[in-house]
N, C-alpha and C positions, 0 to 999 in steps of 0.2 A: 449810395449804398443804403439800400433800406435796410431795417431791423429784420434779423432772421423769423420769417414766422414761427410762432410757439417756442421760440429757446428761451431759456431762463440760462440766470445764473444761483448756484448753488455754492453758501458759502458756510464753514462753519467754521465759530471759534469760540474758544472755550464751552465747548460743549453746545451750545447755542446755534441751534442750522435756521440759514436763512434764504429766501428763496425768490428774488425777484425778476420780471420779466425783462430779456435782455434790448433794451429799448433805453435809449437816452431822453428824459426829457426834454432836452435840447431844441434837439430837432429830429429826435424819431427813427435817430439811425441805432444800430446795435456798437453795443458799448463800448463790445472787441474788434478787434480786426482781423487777428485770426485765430481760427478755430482755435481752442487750448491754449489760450491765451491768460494767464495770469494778471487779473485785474490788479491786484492786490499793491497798495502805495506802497514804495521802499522805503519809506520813511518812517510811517504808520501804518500798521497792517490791520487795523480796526476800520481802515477807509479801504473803498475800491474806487479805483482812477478809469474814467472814460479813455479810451486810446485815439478815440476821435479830435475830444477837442482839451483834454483834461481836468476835466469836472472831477468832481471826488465830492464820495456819496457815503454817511459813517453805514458802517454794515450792518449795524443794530437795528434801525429803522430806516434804511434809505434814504433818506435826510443830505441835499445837494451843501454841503457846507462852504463850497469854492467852484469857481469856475461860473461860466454863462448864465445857469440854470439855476444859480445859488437861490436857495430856499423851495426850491421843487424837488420830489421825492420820486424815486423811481419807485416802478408798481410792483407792491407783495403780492404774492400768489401763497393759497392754502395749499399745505399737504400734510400726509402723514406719513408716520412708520409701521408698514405691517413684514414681519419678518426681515427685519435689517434690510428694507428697500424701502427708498425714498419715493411714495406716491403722490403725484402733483395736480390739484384738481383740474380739472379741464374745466372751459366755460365759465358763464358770469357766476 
């Protein structure tokens, strides 16, 4: 299963939106499995868990803390807020 092209995931907490591209360092696959899938570790909700292989990545900076890929970061993407819509840049 490849990485969905162009999905991210969007995360916020405590105010702090975070936005990274849905691709596992791992091995390149997308992080969930299925659509609307809550990343989110039950344990700690400041980490997001790969459903693939169970990586867990802190949400602040993407940061691989456990799992296969430990100390590789999943890729941020820029965006902004114009009129309470989350815009996501495209491209390099």
């Amino acid at each position: 299963m490849a990485g969905k092209a162009g999905s991210c995931i969007v995360v916020c907490r405590s105010g702090v939106v975070a936005v990274y591209e849905n691709v596992c360092p791992h091995i390149s696959i997308s992080l969930n499995i299925f659509d609307d899938q809550d990343l989110t570790d039950l344990l700690d909700d400041n980490l997001l868990v790969c459903s693939n292989h169970g990586a867990r990545f802190r949400i602040v900076d993407g940061l691989c803390v456990s799992g296969p890929c430990q100390g590789k970061r999943l890729t941020s993407r820029s965006f902004s807020v114009l009129d309470s819509k989350l815009l996501i840049t495209t491209g390099s």
